[in-house]
C-alpha positions in Angstrom: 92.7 92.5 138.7 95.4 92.2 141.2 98.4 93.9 141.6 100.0 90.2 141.4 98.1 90.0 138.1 99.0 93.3 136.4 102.7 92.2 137.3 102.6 89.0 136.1 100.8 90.3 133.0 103.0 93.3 132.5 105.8 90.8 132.9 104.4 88.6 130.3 103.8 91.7 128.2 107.9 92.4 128.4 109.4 89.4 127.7 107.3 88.1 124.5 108.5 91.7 123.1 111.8 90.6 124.1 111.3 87.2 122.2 109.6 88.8 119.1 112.9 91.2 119.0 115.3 88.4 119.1 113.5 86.9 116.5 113.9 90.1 114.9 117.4 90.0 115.1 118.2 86.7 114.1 116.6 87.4 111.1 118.6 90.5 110.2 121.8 88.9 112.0 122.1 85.5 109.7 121.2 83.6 112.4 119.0 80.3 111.6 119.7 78.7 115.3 118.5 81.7 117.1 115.9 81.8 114.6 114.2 78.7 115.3 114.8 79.0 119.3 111.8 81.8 119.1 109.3 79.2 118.4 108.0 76.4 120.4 109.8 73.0 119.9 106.9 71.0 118.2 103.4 72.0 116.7 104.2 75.6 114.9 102.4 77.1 112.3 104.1 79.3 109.6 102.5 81.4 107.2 104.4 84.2 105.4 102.0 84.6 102.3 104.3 84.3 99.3 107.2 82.9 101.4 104.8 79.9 102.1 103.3 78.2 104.9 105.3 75.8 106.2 106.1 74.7 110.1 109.1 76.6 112.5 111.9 74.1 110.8 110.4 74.5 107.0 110.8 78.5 107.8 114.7 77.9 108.7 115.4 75.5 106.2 114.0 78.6 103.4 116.3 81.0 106.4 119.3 79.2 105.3 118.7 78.8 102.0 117.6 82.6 101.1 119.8 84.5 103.9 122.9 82.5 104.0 123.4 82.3 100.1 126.7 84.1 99.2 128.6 84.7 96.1 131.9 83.4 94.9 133.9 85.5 97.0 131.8 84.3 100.2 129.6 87.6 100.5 126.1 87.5 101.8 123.6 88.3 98.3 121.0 89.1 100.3 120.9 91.4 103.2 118.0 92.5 105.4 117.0 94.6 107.6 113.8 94.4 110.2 112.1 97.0 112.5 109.3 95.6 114.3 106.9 98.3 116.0 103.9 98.8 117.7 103.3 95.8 119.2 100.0 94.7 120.9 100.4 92.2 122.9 97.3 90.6 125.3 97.7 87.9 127.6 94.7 85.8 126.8 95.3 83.1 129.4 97.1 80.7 131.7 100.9 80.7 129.3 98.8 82.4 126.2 98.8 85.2 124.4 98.3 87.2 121.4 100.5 89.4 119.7 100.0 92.1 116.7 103.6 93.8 115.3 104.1 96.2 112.1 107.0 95.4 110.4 109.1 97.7 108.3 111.4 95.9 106.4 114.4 96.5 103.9 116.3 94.3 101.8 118.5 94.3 99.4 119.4 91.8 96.4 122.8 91.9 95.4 123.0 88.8 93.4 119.8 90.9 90.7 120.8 94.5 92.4 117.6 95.3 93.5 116.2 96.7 96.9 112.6 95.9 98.6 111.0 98.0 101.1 107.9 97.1 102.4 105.3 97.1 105.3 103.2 94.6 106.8 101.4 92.8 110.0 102.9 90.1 111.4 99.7 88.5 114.1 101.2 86.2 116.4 99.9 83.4 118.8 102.3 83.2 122.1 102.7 80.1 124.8 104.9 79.2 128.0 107.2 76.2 127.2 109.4 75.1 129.8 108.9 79.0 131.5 109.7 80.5 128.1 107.7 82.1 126.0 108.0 80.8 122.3 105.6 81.8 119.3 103.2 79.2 118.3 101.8 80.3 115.3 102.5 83.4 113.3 101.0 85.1 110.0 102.6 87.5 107.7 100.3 89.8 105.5 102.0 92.5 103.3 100.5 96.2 103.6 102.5 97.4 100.4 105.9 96.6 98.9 108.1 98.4 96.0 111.0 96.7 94.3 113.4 99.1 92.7 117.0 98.2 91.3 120.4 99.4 92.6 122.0 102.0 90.2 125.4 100.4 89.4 127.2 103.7 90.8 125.8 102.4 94.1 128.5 100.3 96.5 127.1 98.1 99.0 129.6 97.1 101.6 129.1 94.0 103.7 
């Protein structure tokens, strides 16, 4: 390998975690637009196990309908909260690559006060569009998950 190689694949390395944190924080920030700009513009593959499998727009149309929700007085029922970590990420060719995250991940439910906590893998296929890299196809799988409610002497300010 060349040094022109190891920069260009240390570079790749770099900015596919910087697209896979943006994605992260879209998610957490409410933002369906930003959301959907991760992912390549045609041809995505979407599977989040019990969320469903579905294409890059399916997955924003659930965003909005899930995230966005609020209650009568226009707060947000569900908040969440997303910490991806230790990603692997290999270049596997010419504007490819694969990616492997661990997700820890929070959320509460304020419409049935409850609050999730989880763990899973998120494994990620990665391509250049248009000198960008976008995710292609991603998978979810859940590790382990607990569900517990929020005691009603608990305040949750938004």
């Amino acid at each position: 390998m060349s040094t022109d190689d190891f920069t260009s694949t240390a570079d790749a390395v770099e900015r596919i975690k910087a697209l896979k944190y943006s994605y992260f924080r879209a998610c957490d920030g409410k933002n369906p637009d930003g959301f959907r700009a991760t992912f390549v513009h045609s041809g995505s593959e979407v599977d989040y196990g019990p969320l469903g499998s579905t294409d890059a727009d399916g997955m924003c149309d659930l965003f909005r309908r899930i995230a966005l929700a609020t209650d009568d007085e226009g707060n947000y029922t569900v908040l969440d909260m997303h910490h991806g970590m230790h990603p692997v990420i290999t270049v596997t060719g010419p504007g490819r690559a694969s990616g492997q995250w661990t997700l820890r991940f929070r959320s509460l439910n304020l419409s049935d006060r409850s609050e999730t906590i989880l763990s899973g893998e998120y494994d990620d296929v990665y391509v250049l569009e248009n000198d960008r890299w976008k995710i292609q196809r991603t998978s979810f799988r859940t590790l382990w998950r607990m569900t517990r409610p929020i005691p009603d002497d608990v305040i949750v300010e938004q």
